[in-house]
C-alpha positions as CSV (number, residue, x, y, z in Angstrom):
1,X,29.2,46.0,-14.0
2,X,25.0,46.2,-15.5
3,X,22.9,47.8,-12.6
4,X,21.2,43.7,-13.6
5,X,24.1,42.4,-12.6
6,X,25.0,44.4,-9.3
7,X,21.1,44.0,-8.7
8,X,22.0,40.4,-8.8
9,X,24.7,40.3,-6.4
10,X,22.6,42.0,-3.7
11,X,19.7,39.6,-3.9
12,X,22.2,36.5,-3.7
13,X,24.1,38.6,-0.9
14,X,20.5,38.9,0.6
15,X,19.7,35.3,-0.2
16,X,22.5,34.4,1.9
17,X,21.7,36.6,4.9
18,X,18.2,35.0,4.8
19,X,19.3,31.7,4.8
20,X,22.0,32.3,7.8
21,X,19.0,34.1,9.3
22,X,16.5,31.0,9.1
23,X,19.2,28.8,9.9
24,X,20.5,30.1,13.2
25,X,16.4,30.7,14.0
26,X,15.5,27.4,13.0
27,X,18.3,26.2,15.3
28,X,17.7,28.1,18.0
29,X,13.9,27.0,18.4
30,X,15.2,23.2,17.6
31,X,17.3,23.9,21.5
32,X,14.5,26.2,22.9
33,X,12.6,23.4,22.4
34,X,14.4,20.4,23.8
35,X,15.7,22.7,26.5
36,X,11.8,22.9,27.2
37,X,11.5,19.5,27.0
38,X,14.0,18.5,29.3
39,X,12.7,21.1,31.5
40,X,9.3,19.6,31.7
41,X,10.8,16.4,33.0
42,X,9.5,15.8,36.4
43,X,12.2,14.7,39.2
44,X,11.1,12.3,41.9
45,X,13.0,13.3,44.8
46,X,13.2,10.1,46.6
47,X,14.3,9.1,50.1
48,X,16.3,5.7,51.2
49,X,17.9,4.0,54.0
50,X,20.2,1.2,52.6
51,X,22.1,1.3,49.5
52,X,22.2,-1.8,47.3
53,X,20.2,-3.1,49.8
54,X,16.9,-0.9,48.8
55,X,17.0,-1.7,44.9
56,X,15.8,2.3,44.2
57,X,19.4,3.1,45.3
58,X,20.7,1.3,42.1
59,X,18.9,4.0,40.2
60,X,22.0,6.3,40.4
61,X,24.5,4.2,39.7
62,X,25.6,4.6,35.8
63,X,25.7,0.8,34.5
64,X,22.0,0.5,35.9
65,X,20.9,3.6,33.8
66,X,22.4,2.3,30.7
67,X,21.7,-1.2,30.8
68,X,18.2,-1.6,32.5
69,X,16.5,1.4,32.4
70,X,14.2,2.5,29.5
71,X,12.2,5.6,30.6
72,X,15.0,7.5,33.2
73,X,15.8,10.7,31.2
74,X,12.9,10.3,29.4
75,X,9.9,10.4,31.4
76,X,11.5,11.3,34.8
77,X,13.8,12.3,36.5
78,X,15.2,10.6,40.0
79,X,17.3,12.6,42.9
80,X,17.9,10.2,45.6
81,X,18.9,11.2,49.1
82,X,20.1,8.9,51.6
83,X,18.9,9.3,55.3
84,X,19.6,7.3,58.6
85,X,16.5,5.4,58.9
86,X,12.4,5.5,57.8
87,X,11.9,7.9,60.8
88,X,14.2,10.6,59.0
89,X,12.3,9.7,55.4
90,X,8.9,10.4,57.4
91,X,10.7,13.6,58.5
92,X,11.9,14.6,54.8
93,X,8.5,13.5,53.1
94,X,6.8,16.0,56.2
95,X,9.0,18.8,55.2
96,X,8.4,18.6,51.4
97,X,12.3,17.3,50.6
98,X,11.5,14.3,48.9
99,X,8.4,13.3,46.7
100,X,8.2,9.3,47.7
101,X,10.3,7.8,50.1
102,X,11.1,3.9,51.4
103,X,9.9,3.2,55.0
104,X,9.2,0.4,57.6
105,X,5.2,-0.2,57.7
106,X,5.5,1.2,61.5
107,X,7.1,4.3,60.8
108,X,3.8,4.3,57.8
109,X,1.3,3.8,60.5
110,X,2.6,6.3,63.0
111,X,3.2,8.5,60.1
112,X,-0.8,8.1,59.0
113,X,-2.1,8.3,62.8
114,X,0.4,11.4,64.1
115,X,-1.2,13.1,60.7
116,X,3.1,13.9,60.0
117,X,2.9,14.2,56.4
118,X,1.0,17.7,55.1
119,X,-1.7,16.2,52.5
120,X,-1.0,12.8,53.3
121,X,0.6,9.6,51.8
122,X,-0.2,6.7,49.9
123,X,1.5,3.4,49.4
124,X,2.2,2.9,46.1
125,X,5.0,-0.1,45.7
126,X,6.6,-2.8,48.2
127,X,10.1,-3.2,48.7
128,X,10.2,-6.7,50.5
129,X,8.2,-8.8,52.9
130,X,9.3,-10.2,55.9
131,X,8.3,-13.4,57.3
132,X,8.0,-15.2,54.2
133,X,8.3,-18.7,54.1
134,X,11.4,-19.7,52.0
135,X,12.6,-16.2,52.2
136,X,15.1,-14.6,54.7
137,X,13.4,-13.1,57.5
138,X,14.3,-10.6,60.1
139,X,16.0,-12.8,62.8
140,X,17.4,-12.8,66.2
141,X,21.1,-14.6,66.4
142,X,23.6,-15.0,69.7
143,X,27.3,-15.8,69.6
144,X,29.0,-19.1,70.3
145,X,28.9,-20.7,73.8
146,X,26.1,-18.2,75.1
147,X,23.7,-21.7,75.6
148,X,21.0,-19.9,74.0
149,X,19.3,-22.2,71.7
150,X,15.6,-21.1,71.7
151,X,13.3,-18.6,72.5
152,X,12.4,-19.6,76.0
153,X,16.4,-19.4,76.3
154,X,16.0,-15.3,76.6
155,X,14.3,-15.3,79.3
156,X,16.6,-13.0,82.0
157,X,18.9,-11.9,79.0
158,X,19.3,-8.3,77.3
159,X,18.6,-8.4,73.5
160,X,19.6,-5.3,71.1
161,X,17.5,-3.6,68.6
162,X,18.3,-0.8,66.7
163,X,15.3,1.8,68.4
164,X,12.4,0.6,70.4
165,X,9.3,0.6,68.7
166,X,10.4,-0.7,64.9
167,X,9.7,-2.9,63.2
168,X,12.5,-5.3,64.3
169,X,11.7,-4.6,67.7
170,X,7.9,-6.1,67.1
171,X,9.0,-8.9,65.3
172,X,11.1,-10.1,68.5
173,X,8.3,-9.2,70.8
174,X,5.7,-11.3,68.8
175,X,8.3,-14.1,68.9
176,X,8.6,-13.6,72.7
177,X,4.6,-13.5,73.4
178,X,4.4,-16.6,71.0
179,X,6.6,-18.6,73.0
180,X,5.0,-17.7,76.3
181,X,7.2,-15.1,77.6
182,X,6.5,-11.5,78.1
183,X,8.2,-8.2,77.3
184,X,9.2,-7.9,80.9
185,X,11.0,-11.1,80.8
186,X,13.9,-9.6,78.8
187,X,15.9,-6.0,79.0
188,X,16.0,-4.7,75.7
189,X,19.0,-2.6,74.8
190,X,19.0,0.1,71.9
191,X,22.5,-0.3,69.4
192,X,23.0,0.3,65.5
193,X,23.4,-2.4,63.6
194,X,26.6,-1.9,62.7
195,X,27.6,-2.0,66.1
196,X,25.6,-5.0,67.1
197,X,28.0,-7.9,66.3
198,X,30.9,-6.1,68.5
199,X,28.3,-5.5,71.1
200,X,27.4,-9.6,71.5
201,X,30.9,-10.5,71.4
202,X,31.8,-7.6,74.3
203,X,29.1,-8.8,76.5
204,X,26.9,-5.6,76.0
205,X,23.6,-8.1,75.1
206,X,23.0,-11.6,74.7
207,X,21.3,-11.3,71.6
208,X,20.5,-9.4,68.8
209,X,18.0,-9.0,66.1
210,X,19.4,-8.0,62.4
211,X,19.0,-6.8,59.0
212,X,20.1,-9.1,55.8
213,X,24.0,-7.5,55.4
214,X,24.6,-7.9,59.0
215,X,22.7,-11.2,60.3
216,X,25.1,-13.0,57.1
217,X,28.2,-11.2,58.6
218,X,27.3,-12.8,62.0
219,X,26.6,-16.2,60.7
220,X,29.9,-16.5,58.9
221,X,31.4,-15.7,62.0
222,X,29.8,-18.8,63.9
223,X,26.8,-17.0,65.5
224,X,24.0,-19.1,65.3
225,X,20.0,-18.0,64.8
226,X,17.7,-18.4,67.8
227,X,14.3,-17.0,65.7
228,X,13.0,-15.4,62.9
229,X,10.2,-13.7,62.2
230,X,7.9,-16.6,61.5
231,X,7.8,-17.4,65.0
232,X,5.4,-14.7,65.8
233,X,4.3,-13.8,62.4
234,X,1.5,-16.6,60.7
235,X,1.5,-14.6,57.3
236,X,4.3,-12.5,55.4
237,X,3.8,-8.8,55.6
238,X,5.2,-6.1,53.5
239,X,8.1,-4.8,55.6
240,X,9.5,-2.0,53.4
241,X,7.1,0.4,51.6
242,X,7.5,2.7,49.2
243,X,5.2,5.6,49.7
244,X,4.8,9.1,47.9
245,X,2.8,12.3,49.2
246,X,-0.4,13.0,47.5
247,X,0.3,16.2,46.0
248,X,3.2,15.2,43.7
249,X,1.6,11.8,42.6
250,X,-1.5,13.4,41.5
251,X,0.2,16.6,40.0
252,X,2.8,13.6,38.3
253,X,1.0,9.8,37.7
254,X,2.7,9.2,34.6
255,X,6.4,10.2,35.6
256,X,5.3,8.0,39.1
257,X,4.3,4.7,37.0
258,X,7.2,5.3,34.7
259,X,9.9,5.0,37.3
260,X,7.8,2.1,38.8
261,X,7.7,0.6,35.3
262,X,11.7,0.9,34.8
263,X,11.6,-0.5,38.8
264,X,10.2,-3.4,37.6
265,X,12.7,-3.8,34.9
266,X,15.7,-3.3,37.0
267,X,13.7,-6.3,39.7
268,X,13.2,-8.7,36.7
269,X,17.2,-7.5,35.5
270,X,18.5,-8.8,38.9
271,X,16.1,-12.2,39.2
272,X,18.7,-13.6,36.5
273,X,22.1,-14.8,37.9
274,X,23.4,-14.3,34.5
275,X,23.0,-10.0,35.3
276,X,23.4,-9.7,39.0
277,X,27.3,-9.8,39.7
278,X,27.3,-7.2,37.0
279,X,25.0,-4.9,38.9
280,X,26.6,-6.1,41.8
281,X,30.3,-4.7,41.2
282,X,29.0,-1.9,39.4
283,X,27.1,-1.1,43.1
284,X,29.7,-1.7,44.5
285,X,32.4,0.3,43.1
286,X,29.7,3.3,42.9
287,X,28.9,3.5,46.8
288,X,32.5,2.2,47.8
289,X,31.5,-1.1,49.9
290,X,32.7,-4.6,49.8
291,X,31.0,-6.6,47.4
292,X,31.7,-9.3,50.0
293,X,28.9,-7.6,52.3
294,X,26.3,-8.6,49.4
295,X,27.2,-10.7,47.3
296,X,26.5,-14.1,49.2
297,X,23.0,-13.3,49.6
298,X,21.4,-10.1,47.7
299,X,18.9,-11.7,45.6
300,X,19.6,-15.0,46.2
301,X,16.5,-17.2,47.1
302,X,16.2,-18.7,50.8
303,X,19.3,-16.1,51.6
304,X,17.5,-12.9,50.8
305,X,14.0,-11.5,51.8
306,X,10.8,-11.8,49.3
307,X,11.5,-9.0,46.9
308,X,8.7,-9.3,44.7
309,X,8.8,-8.6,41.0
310,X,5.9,-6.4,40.3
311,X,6.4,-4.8,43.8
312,X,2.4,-5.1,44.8
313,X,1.5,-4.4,48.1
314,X,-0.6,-7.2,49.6
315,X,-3.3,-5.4,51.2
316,X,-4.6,-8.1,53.6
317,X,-0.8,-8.7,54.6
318,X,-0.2,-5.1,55.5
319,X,-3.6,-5.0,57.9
320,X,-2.1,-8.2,59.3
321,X,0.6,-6.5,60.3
322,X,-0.6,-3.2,61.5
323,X,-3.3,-5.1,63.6
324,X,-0.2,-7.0,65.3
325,X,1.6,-3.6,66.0
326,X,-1.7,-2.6,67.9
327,X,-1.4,-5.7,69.7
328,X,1.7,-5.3,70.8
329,X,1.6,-1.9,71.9
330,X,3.7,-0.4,69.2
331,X,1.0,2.0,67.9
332,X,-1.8,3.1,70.4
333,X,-4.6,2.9,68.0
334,X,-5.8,0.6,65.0
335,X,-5.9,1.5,61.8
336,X,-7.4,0.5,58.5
337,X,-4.9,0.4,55.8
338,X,-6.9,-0.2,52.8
339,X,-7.3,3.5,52.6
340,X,-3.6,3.9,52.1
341,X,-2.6,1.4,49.4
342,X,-2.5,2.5,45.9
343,X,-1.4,0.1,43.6
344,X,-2.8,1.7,40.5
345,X,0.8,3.0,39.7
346,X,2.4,-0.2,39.2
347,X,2.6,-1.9,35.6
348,X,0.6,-4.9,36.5
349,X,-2.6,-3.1,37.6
């Protein structure tokens, strides 16, 4: 072999090497890179009460991500965490485990006024209103043959809410003062909802004040409604609020209005009968509950409560409502909620 040609085998032996070389570098930046990416993702840590119920619960389950959801993986991230009721989500927004959470505009204001939350909060969607015409409404039902038929009916009798001091609990009182009767005029007994059906039919109250799921699982079962909501309430109110601490939706307002954005997909996915059942069993298989329990009302129109589209929180509702809480005693001080309500995240501001 010519010292040309053995010269030549080297370089193309070297040629090789440099290419490998390149190659695996090249690759290796390529997943440095997206591995970065994929790092810089924020996560919303959020917090909720209800699944299927609180539509931000549907953000976990698979069909949801696949079909509806443009920016999740993209944008941000979500880790939801269930908890037992908007007092607990206070609690885990207070101790810095989740970044926004859904809550009961009562559990807000004492939130706001106890100063709970290091930083603060801000409301930055709505989940539903109550006491919208049209809409379901948070409402008070008895069993067969108690001869309860109207408000004035309660006088004497024991009614169960689910804690003293919700937002449940208010919109029976307001119903009560409305009506000419005073708080004294009933015994109010403290039972979860789950329990509360059992409860009328053992005696343990006369009446009883509940959720969607469960005020449909009492009707089929030939209770009847006293009252709703409208009774003591002139205007609807945003009931369920989604709030987020300061720090992380400054440090993250495009990840925030992102989700909110793909929120707003997933509300406009499930106004049209045509996508819900799908959603439905797909919810249903993922949290393991009867679709039964949902499916004859959840999102249907005069059976559900206002779930609005774009998820804007009325501002001049909200005072409404707060104001009422004052004047029943619920919180010991008024405040002005205008300070609190940020709907600069949502896709229609």
């Amino acid at each position: 072999m010519s010292e040309w040609e053995n010269s030549s085998g080297i370089s193309r032996l070297s040629a090789i090497a440099i290419i490998i070389v390149v190659v695996i570098v090249i690759g290796g930046a390529i997943y440095y890179i997206q591995t970065q990416k994929q790092k810089e993702i924020p996560v919303i840590r959020a917090g909720y009460v209800v699944p299927i119920e609180n539509t931000i619960s549907l953000f976990e389950v698979p069909y949801v991500q696949e079909h509806v959801l443009k920016d999740y993986g993209k944008k941000y991230k979500i880790e939801l965490l269930r908890l037992q009721g908007t007092p607990m989500v206070i609690n885990a927004l207070a101790a810095g485990e989740i970044d926004v959470g859904l809550v009961a505009h009562v559990s807000f204001a004492n939130a706001i006024l106890q100063n709970v939350i290091p930083g603060g909060v801000r409301i930055i969607a709505t989940d539903f209103y109550d006491a919208k015409p049209g809409y379901l409404s948070f409402a008070v039902v008895t069993p067969p043959g108690s001869g309860i038929n109207t408000v004035k009916d309660l006088k004497g009798k024991k009614i169960a809410v689910n804690a003293l001091g919700t937002a449940v609990h208010a919109s029976v009182l307001a119903g009560l003062i409305k009506n000419g009767l005073s708080p004294d005029d009933v015994t109010f007994v403290e039972i979860p909802f789950p329990a509360m059906i059992e409860a009328l039919k053992e005696g343990k109250a006369d009446a009883a004040i509940m959720p969607a799921a469960f005020y449909w699982a009492s009707i089929n079962q030939g209770f009847k409604k006293v009252f709703d909501s409208t009774e003591g309430y002139e205007k609807p109110y945003p009931a369920i609020i989604l709030i987020g601490r300061n720090d992380f939706l400054d440090k993250n307002p495009e990840a925030v209005k992102a989700f909110l954005a793909d929120h707003e997909r997933l509300r406009k996915y499930l106004q049209d009968p045509n996508n819900r059942d799908a959603v439905l069993d797909a919810a249903a298989e993922h949290f393991k509950v009867p679709k039964k329990n949902f499916a004859g009302y959840w999102f249907v129109r005069e059976k559900d409560y206002y779930k609005p589209v774009d998820m804007r929180t009325d501002v001049e509702g909200l005072q409404y409502a707060v104001d009422k809480l004052y004047d029943l005693g619920i919180i010991k001080q008024r405040l002005d909620v205008s300070k609190y309500v940020d709907n600069s995240f949502l896709p229609s501001s």
